[in-house]
Residue frames relative to the residue before (quaternion, step in Angstrom):
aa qw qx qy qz dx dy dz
X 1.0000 0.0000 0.0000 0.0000 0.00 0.00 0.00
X 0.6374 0.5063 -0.2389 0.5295 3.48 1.25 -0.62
X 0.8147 0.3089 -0.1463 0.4684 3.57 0.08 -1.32
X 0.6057 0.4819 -0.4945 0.3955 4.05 0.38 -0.32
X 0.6090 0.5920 -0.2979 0.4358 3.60 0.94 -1.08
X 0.7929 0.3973 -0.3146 0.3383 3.57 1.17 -0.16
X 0.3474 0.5552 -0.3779 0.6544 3.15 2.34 0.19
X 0.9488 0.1515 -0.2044 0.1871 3.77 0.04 -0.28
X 0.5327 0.6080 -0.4739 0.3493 3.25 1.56 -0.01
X 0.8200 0.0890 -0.2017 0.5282 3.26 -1.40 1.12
X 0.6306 -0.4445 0.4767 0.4213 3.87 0.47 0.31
X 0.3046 0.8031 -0.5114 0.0274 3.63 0.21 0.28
X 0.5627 -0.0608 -0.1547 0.8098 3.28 1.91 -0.67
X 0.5044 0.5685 -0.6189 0.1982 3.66 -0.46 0.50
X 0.4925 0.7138 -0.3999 0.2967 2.87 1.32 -0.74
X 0.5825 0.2109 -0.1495 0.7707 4.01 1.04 -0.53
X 0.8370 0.2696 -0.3813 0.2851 3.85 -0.77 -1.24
X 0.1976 0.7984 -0.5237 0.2221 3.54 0.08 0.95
X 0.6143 -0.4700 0.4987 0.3912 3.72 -1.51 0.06
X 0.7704 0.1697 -0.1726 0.5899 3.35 0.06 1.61
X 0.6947 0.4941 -0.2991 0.4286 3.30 0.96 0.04
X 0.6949 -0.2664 0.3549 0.5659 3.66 -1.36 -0.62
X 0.4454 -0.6362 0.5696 0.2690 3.72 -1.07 1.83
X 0.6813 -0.2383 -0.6629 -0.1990 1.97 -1.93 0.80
X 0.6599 -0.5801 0.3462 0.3289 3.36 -1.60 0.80
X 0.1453 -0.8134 0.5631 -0.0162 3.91 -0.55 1.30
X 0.4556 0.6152 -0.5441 0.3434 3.63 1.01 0.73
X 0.5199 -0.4371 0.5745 0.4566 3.64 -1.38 0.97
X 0.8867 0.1472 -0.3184 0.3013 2.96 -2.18 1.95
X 0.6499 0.4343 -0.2955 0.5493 3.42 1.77 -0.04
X 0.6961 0.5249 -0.2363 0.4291 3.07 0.88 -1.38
X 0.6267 0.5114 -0.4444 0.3849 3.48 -0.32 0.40
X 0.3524 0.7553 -0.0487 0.5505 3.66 2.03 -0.81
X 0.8492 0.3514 -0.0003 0.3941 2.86 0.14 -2.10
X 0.7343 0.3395 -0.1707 0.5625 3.61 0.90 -1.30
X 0.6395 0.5361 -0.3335 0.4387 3.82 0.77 -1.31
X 0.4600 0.4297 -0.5565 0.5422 4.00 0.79 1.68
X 0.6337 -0.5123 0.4966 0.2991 3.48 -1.72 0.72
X 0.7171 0.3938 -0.3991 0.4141 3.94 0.56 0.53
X 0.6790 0.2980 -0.3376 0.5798 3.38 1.24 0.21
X 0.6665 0.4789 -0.1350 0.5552 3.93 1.47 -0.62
X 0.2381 0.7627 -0.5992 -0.0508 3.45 -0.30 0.69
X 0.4777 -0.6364 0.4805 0.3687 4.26 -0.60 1.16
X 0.8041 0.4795 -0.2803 0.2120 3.11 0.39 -2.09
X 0.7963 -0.0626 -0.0752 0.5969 3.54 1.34 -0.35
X 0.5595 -0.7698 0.2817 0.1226 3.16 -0.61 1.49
X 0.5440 0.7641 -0.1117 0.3281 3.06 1.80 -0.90
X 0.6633 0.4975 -0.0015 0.5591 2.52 1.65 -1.92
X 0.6624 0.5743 -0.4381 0.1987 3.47 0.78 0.06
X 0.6237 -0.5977 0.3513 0.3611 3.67 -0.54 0.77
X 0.7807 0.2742 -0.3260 0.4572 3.46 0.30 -0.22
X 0.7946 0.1565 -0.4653 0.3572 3.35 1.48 0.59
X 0.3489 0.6810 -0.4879 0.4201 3.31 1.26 0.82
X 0.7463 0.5060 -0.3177 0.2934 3.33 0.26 -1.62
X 0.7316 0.5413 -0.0164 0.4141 3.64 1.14 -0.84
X 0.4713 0.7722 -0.2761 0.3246 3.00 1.85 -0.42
X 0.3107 -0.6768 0.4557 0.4876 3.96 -0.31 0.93
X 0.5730 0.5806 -0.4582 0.3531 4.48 0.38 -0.13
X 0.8117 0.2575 -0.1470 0.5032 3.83 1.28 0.19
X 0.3825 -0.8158 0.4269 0.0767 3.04 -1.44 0.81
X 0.2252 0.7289 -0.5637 0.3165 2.96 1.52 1.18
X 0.8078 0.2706 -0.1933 0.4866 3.79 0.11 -0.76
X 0.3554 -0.7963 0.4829 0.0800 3.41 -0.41 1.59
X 0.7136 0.3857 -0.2913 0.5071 3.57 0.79 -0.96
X 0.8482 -0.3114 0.0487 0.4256 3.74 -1.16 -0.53
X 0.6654 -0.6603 0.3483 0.0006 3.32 -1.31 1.12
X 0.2355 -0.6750 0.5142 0.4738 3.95 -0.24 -0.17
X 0.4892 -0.4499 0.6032 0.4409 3.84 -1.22 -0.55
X 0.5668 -0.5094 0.4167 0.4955 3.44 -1.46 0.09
X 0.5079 0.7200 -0.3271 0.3415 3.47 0.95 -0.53
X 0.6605 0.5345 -0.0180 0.5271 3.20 0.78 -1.77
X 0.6955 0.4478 -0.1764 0.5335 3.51 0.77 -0.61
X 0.7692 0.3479 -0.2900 0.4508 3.71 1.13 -0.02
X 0.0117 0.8568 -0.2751 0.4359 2.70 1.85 -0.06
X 0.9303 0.0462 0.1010 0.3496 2.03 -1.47 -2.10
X 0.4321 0.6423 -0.3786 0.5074 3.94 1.23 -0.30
X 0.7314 0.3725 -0.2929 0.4904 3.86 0.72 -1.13
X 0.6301 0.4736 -0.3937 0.4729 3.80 0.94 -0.64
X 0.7659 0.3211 -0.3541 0.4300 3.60 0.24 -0.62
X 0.6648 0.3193 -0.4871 0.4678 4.18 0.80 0.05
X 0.5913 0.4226 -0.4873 0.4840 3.66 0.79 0.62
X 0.6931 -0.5793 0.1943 0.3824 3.53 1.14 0.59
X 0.2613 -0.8327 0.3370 0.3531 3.25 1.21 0.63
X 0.2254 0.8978 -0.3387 -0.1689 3.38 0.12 1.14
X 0.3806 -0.7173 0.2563 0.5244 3.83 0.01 -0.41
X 0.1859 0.6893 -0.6350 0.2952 3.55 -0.55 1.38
């Protein structure tokens, strides 16, 4: 209820991660699927996971849109509580 709403309001990542688009898929009812694998999710360290590293506003891996600092703990607090889907 928290963390999809930050893949889709206003296109923030749908705008590209979409059905048909650049993986992983960030449309409400995919996205959970898509990221909840060991190349976008890493347990052992939360930090390191791609979907919340790669996006992070502290780096300059992801050129187009960004998380907030907000949005970025989040999604850091959902995935060391085990990213789950609820």
């Amino acid at each position: 209820t928290q963390i999809e709403p930050i893949w889709n309001n206003n296109n923030n990542c749908t705008a590209c991660h979409k059905t048909g688009g650049t993986n992983p898929d960030l449309t409400t009812g995919n996205a959970y699927n898509s990221v909840n694998v060991a190349k976008y999710i890493n347990s052992a360290t939360a930090e390191e996971s791609k979907i919340y590293s790669h996006p992070n506003p502290d780096t300059d891996t992801h050129k187009q849109k960004k998380y907030t600092a907000s949005q970025a703990a989040l999604i850091l607090g959902w995935i060391q509580q085990g990213a789950k889907n609820n």
